[in-house]
Rosetta silent file (secondary structure, phi, psi, omega in degrees, C-alpha in Angstrom):
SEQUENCE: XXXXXXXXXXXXXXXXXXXXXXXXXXXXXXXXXXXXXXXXXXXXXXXXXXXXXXXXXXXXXXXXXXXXXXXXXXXXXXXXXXXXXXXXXXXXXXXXXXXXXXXXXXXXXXXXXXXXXXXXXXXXXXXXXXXXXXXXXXXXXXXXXXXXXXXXXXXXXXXXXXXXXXXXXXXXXXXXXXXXXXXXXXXXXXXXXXXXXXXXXXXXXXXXXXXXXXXXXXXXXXXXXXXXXXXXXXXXXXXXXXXXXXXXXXXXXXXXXXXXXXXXXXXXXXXXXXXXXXXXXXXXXXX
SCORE:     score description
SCORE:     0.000 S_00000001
   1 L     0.000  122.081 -171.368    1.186  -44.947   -8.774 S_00000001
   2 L   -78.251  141.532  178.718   -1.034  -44.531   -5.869 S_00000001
   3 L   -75.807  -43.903 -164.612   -4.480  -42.702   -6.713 S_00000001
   4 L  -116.994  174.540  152.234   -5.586  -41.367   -2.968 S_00000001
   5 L   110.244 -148.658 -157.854   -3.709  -40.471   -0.392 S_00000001
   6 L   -99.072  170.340  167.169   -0.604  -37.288   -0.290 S_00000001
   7 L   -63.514  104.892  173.233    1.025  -36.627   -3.848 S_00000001
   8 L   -90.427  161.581  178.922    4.078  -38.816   -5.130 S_00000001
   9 H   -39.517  -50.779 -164.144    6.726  -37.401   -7.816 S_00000001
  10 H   -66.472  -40.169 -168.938    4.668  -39.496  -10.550 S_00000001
  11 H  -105.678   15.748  143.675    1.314  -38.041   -9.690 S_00000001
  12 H   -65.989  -37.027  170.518    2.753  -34.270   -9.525 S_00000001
  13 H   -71.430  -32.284  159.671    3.739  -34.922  -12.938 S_00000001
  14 H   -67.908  -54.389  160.930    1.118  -35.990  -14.252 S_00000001
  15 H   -54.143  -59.156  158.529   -1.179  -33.277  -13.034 S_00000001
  16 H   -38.949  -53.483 -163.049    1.657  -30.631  -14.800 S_00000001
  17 H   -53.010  -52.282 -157.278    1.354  -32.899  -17.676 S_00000001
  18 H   -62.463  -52.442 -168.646   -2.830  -32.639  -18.110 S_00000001
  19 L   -54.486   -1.523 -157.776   -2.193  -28.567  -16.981 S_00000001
  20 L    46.407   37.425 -151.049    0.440  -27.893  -19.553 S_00000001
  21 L   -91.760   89.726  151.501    2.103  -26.327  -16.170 S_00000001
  22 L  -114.032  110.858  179.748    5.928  -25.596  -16.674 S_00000001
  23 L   -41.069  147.366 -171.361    7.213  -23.929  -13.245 S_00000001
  24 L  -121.803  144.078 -163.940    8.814  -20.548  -13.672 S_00000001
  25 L   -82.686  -13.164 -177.919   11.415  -19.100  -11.760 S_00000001
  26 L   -76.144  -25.988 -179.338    9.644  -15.364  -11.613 S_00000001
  27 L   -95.336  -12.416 -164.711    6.771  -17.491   -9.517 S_00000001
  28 L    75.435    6.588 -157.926    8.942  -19.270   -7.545 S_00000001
  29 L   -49.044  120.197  152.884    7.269  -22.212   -8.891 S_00000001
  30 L  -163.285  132.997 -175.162    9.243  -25.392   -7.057 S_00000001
  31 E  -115.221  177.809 -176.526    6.392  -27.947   -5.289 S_00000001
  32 E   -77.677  108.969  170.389    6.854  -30.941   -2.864 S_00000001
  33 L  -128.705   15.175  138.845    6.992  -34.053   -3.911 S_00000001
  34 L   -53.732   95.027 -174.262    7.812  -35.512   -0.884 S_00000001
  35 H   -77.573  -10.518  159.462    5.461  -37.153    0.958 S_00000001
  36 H   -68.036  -38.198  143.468    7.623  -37.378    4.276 S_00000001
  37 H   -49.288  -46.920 -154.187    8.175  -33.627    3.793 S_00000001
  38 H  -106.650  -47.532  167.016    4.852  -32.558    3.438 S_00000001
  39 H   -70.652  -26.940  166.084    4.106  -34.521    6.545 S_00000001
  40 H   -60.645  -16.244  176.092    7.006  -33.274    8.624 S_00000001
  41 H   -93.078  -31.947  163.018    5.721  -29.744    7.976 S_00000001
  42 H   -44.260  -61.562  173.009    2.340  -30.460    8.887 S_00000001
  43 H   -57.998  -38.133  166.193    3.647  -31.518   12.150 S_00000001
  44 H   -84.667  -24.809  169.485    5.818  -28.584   12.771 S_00000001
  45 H   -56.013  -45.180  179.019    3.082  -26.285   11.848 S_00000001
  46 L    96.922  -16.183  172.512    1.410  -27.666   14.836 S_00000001
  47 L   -23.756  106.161 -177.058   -2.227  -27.474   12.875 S_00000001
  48 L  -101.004  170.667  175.353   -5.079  -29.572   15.151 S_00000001
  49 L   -83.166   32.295  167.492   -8.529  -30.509   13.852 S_00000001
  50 L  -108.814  -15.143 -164.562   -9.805  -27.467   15.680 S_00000001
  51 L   -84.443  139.881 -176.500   -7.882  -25.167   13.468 S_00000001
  52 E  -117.171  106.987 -173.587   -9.370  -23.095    9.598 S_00000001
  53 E   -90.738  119.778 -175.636   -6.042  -23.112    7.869 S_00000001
  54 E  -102.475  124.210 -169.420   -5.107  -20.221    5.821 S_00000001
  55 E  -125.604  118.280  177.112   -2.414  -21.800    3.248 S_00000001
  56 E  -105.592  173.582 -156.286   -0.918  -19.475    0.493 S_00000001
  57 L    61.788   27.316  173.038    0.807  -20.768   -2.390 S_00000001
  58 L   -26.577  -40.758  149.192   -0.735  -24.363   -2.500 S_00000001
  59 L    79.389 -116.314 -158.218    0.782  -24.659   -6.256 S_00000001
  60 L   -98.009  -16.647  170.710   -0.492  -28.238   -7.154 S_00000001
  61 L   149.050  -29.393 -124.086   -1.803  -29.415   -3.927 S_00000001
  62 H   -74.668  -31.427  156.240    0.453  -31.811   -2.216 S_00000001
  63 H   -46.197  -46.611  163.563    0.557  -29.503    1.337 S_00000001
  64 H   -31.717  -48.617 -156.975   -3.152  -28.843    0.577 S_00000001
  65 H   -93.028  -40.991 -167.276   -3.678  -32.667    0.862 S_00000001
  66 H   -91.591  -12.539  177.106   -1.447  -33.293    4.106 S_00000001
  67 H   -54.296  -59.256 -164.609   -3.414  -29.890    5.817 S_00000001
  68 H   -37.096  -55.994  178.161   -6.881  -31.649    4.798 S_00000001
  69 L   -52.025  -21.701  170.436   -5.877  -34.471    7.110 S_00000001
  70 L  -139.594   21.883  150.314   -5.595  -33.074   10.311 S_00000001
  71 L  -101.518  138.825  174.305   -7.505  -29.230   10.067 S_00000001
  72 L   -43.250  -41.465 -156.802  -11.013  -28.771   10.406 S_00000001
  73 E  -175.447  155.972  161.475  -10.757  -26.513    6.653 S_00000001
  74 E  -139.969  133.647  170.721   -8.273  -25.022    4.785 S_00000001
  75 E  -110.862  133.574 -177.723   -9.021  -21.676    2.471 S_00000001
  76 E  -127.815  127.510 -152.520   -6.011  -21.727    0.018 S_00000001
  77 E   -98.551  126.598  150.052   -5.078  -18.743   -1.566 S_00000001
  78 E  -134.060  163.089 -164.462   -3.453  -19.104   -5.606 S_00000001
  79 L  -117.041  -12.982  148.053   -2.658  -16.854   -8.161 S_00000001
  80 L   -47.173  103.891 -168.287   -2.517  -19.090  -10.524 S_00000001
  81 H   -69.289  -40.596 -160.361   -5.974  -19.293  -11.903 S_00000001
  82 H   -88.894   -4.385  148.455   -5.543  -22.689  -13.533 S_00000001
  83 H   -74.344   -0.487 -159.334   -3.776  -24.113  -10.335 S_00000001
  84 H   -96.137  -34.627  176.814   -6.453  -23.026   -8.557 S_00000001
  85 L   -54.931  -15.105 -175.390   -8.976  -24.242  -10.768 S_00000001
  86 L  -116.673    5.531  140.685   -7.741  -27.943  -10.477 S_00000001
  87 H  -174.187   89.423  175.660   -7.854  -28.358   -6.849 S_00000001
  88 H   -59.521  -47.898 -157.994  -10.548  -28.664   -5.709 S_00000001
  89 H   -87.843  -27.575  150.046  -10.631  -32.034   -7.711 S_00000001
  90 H   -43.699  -48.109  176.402   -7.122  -32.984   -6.569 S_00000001
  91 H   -56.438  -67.673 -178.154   -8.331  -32.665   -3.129 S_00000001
  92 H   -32.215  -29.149 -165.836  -11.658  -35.128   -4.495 S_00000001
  93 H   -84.266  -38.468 -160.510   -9.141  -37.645   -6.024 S_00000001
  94 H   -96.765  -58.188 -159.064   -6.951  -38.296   -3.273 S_00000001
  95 L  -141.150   25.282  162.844   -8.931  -37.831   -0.142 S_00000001
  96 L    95.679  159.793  174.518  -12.724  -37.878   -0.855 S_00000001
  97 L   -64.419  -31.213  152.538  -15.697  -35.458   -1.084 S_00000001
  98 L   -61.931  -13.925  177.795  -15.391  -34.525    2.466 S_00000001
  99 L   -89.114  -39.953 -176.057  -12.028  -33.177    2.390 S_00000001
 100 H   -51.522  -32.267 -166.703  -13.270  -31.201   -0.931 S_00000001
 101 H   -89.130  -36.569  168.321  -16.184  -29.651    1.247 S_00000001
 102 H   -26.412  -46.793 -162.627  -13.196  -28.564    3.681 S_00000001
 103 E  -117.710  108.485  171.421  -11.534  -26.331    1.039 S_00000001
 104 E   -87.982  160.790 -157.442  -12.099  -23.135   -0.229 S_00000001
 105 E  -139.453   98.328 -157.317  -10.256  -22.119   -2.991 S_00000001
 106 E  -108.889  142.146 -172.854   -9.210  -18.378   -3.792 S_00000001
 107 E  -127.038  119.991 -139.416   -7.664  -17.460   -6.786 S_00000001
 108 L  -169.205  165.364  131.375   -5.901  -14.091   -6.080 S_00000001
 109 L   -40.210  111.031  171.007   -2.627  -12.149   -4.999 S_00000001
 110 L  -123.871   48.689  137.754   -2.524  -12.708   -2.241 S_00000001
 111 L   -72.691    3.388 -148.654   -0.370   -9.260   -1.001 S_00000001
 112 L  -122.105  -12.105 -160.584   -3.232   -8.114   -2.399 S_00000001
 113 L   -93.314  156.173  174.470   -6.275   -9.731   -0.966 S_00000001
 114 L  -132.563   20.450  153.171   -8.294   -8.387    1.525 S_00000001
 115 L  -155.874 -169.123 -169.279  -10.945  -10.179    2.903 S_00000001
 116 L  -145.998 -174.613 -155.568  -11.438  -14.034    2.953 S_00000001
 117 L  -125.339  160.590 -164.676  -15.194  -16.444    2.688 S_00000001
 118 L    74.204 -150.864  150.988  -15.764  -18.356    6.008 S_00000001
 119 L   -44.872  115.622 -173.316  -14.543  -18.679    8.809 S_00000001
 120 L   -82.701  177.115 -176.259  -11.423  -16.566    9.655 S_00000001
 121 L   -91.033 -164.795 -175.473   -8.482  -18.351   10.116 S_00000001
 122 L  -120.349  -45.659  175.413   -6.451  -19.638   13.244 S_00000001
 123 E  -142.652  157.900 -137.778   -3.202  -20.490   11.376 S_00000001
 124 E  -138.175  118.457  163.446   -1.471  -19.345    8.269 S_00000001
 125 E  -133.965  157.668 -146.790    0.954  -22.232    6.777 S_00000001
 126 E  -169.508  122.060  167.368    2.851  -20.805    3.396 S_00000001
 127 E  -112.924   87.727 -154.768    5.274  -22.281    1.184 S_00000001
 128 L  -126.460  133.296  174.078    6.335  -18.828   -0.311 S_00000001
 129 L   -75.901  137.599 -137.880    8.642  -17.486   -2.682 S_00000001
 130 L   -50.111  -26.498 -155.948   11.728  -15.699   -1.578 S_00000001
 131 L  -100.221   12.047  158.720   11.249  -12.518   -3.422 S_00000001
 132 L  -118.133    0.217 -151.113    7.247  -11.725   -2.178 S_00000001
 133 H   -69.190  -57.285  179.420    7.887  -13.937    1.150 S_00000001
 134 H   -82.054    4.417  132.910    8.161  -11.052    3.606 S_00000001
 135 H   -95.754   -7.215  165.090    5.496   -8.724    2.236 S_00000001
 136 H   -58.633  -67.225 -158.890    3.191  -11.445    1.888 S_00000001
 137 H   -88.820    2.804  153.059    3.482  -12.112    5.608 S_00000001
 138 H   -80.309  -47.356  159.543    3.598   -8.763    6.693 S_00000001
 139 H   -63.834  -15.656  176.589   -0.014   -8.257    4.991 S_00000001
 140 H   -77.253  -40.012  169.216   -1.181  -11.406    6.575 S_00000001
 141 H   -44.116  -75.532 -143.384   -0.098   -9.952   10.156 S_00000001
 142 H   -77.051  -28.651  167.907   -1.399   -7.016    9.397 S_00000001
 143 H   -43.343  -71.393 -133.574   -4.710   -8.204    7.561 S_00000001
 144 L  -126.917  107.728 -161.620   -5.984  -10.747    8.742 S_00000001
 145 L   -86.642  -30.653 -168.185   -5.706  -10.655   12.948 S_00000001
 146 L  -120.710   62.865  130.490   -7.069  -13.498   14.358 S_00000001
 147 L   -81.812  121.276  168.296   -4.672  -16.386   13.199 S_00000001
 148 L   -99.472  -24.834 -174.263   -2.052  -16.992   16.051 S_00000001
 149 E  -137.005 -176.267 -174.674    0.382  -19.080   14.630 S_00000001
 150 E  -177.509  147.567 -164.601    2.281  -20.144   11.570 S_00000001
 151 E  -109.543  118.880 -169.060    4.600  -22.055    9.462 S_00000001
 152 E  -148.351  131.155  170.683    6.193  -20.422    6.698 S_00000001
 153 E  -106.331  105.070  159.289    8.964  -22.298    3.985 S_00000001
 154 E  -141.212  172.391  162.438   11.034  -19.741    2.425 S_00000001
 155 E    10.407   92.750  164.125   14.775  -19.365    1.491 S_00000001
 156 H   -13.115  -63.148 -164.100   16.971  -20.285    3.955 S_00000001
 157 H   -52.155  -45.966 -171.142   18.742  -16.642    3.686 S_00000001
 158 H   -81.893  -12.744  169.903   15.458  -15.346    4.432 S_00000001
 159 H   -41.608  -52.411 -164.790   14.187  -18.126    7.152 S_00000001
 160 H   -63.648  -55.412  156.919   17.362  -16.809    8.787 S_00000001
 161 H   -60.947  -39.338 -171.063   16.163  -12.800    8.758 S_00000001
 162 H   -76.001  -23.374  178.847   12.715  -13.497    9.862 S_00000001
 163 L   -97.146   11.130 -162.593   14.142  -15.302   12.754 S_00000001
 164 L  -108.446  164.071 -178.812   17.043  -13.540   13.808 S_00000001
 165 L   -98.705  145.577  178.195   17.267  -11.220   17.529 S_00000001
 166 L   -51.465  141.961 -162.470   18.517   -8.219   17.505 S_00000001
 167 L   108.142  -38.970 -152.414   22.845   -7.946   17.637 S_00000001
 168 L   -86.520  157.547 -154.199   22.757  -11.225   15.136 S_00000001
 169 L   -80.401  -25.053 -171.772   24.576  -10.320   12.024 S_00000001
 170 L   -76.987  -10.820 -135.557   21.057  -11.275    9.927 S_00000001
 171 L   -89.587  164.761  162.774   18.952   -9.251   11.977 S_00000001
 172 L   169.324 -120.305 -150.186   17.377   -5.828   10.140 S_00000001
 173 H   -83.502  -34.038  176.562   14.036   -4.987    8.620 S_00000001
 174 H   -59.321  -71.669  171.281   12.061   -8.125    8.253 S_00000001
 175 H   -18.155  -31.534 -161.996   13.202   -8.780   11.886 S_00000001
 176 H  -102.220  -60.811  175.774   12.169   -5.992   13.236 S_00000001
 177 H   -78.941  -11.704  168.834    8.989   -5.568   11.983 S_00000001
 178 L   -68.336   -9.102 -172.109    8.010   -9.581   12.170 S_00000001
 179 L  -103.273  -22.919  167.547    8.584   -9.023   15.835 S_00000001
 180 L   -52.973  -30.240  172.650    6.177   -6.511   16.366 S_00000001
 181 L   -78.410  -57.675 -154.480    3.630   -8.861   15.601 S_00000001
 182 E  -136.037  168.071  146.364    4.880  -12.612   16.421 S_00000001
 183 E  -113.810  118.644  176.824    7.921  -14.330   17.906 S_00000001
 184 L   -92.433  162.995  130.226    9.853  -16.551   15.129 S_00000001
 185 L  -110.658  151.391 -164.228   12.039  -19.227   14.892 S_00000001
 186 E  -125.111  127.458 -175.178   13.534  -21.207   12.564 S_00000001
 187 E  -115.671   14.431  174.739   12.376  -24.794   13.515 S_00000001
 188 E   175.901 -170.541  170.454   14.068  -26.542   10.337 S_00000001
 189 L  -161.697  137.921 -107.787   15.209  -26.720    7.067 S_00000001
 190 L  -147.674   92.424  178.981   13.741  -28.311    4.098 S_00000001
 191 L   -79.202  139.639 -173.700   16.811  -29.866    1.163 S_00000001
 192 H   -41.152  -16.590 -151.453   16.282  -29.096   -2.297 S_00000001
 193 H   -92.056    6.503  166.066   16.288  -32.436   -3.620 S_00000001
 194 H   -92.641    4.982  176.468   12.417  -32.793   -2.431 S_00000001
 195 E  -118.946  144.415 -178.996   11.207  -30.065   -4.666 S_00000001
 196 E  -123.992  138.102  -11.878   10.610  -30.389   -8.554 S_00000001
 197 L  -112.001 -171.745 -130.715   12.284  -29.155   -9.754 S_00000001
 198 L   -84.417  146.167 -179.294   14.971  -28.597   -7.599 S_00000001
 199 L  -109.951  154.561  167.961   16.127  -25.279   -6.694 S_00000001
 200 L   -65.082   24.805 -174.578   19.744  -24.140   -5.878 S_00000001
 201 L  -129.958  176.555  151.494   19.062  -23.285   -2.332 S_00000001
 202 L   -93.779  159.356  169.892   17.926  -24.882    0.606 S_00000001
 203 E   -95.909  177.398 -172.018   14.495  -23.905    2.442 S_00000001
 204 E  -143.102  142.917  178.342   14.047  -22.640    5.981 S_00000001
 205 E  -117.061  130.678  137.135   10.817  -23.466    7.950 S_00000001
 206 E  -156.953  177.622 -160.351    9.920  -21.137   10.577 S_00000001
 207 E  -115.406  109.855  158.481    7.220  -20.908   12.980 S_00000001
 208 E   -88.229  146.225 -164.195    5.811  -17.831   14.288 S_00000001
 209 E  -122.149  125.613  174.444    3.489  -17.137   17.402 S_00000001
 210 E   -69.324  138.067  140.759    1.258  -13.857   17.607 S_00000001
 211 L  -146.673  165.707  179.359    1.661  -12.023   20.415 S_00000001
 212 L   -33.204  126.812  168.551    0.504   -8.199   21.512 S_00000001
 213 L   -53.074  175.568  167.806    2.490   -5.771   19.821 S_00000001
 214 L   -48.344  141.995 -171.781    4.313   -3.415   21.918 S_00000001
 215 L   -93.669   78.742 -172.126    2.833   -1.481   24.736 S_00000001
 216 L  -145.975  163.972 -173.197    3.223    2.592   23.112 S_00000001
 217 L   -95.862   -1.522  153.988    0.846    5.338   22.230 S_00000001
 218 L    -0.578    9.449 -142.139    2.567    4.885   18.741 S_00000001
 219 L   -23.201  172.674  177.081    1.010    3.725   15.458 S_00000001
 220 H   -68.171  -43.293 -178.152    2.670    0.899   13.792 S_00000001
 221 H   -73.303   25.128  169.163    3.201    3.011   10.533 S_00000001
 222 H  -111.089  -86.028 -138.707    5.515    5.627   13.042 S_00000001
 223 H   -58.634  -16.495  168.972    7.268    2.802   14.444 S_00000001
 224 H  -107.304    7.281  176.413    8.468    1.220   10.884 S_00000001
 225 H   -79.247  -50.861 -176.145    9.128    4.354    9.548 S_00000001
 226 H   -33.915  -86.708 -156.098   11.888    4.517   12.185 S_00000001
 227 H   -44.725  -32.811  169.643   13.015    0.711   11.711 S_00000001
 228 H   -66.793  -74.938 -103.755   13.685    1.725    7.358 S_00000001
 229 H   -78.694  -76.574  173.121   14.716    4.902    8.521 S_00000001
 230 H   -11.372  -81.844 -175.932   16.982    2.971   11.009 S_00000001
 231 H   -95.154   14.608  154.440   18.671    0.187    8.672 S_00000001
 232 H   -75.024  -10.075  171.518   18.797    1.901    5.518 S_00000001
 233 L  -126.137   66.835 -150.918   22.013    3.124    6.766 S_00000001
 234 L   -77.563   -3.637 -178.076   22.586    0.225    8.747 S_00000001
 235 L  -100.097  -14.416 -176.693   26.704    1.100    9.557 S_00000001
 236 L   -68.122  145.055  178.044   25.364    4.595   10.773 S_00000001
 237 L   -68.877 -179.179 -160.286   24.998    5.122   14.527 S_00000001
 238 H   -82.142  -33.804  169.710   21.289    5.974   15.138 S_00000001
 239 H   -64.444  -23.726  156.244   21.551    9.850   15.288 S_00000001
 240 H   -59.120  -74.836 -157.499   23.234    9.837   11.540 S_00000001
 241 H   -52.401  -61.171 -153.917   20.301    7.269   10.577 S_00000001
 242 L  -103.041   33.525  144.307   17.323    8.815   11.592 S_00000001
 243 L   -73.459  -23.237  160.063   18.409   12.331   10.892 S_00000001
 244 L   -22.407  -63.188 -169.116   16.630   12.392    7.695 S_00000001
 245 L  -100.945   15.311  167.809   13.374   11.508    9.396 S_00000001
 246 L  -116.833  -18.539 -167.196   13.833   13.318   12.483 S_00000001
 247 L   151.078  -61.781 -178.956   14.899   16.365   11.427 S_00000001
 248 L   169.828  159.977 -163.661   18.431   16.950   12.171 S_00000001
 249 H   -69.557  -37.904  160.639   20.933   15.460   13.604 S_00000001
 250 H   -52.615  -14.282 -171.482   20.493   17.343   16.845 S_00000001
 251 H   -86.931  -81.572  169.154   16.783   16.481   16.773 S_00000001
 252 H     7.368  -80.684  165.995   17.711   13.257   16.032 S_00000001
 253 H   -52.752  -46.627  159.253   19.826   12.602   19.184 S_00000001
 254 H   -41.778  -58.920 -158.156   17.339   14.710   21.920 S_00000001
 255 H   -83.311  -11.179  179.469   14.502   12.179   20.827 S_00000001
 256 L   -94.282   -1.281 -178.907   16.307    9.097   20.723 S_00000001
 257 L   -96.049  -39.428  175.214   18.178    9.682   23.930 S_00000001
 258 L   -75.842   12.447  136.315   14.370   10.517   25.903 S_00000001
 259 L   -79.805    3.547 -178.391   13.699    7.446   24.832 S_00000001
 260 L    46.567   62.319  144.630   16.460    6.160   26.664 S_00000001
 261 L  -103.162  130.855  179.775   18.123    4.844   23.740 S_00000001
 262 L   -72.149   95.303 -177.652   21.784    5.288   23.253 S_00000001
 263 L   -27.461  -32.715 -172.002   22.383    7.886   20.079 S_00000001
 264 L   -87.804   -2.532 -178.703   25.652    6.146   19.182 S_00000001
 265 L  -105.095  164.881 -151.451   24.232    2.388   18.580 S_00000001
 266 L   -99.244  136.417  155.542   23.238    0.989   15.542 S_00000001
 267 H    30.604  -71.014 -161.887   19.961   -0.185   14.267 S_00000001
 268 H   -70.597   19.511  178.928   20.907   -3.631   14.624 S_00000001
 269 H  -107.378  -26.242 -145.329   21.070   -3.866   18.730 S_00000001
 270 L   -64.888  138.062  164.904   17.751   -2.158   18.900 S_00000001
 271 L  -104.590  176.513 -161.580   14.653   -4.452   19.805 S_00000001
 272 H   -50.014  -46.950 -153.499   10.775   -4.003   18.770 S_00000001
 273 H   -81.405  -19.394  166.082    9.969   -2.203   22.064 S_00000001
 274 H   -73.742  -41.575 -174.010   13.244    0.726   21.907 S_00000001
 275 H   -29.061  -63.759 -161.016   11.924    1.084   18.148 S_00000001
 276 H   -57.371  -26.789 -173.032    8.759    1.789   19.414 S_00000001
 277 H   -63.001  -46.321 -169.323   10.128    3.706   22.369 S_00000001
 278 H   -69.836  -22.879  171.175   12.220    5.811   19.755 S_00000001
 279 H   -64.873  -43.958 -161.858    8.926    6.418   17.707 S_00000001
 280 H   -75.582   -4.039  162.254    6.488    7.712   20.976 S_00000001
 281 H   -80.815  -57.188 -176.472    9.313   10.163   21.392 S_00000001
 282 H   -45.148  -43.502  176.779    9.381   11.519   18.193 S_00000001
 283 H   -56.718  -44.754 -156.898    5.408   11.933   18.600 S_00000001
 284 H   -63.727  -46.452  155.879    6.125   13.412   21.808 S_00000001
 285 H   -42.863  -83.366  168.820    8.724   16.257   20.121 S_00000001
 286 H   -52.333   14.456 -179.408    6.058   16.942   17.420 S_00000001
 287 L   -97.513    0.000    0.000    3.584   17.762   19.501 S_00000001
């Protein structure tokens, strides 16, 4: 069993062992034990040794440990307190006192947290579990600002939403609002038989790139109320959908047509910039 160096199946087990740890499916609990894995994700993240790595979920370490190697720092957010508590000394074990001085160590929510110690970061890589994955990284857009890019492992199903363009059969709220912020992609996919223990799904990697939100006098919170408003009735044309939250259906149709959107199409054609178009009308009506 090797002592330094990334995490093998034997010395993930062992660390569970000393922790009493048994993963839970409510946490999402499933780690890496790949060391081939953990570097192929490194590598699609794109992380350089100029880069302060924001990494949520870190679980026992073994991404922690392939970050350390090529980022300047990583602050790693867990909400486990007693994963969080062990590692720093994981880090110590494997890859020295200098990697340990590298890593901050938070032990938190992290939909929940709101400010961070250091440096901020430049990129956000996340191994996250399907059922927080897309409000976690919708508070991280919206939080934390000056990170441009990022690597996120979730679900397949949901790899597949966060990435898909509007028309695609996948695409609806996560889509919609991940694009106000970044442009995604799904640059892989990650088979269960590299996680302990093994889940029934496959993962999805994908990598998002910040860029400027849309160009509208708009807030953000107008422009997703549309996009729920939008796909909670996702077979309705858009003048059915947003009459709730326009008004009336006649409302409805005036502001989404001066926005030079077509009343009769569905949610799921629309891209971030008609959302937004269909919001600055509605301001424009209430005024």
């Amino acid at each position: 069993m090797p002592e330094t160096g990334l995490l093998d199946p034997s010395s993930i087990r062992r660390i569970a062992a000393e922790l009493d740890l048994r993963p839970t499916k409510q946490r999402g609990q499933n780690f890496v034990i790949d060391p081939n894995t953990v570097r192929r994700i490194v590598a699609l993240s794109g992380v350089t040794g100029d880069d302060v790595v924001l990494e949520i979920g870190p679980g026992l370490g073994s991404l922690t440990l392939g970050l350390l190697e090529v980022a300047r720092a990583v602050t790693a957010v867990e909400i486990e307190r007693s994963l969080a508590d062990r590692l720093p000394k994981t880090v110590a074990e494997r890859l020295g006192a200098d990697a340990e001085s590298r890593l901050s160590v938070i032990s938190a929510d992290a939909m929940r947290i709101q400010d961070l110690p250091g440096e901020a970061p430049t990129a956000v890589v996340a191994n996250l579990p399907y059922n927080v994955s897309v409000p976690v990284l919708l508070h991280l857009l919206a939080r934390f600002p000056d990170w441009s890019s990022a690597l996120v492992m979730v679900q397949l199903e949901v790899a597949d939403r966060l990435a898909a363009p509007p028309g695609n059969k996948t695409y609806g709220v996560p889509s919609a609002k991940i694009a106000w912020y970044a442009a995604a992609r799904r640059v892989g996919t990650v088979p269960p038989k590299v996680f302990w223990p093994v889940p029934n799904v496959e993962s999805g990697l994908v990598r998002l790139e910040r860029r400027d939100p849309p160009a509208t006098d708009a807030p953000r919170e107008k422009v997703f109320a549309v996009i729920d408003a939008a796909f909670a009735q996702r077979r309705k044309m858009l003048r059915a959908a947003l009459a709730p939250l326009l008004g009336s259906a006649a409302a409805s149709s005036q502001i989404i047509e001066a926005a030079g959107v077509d009343p009769q199409a569905r949610g799921e054609v629309l891209d971030i910039n008609q959302f937004a178009a269909v919001a600055s009308s509605w301001m424009a009506a209430s005024s």
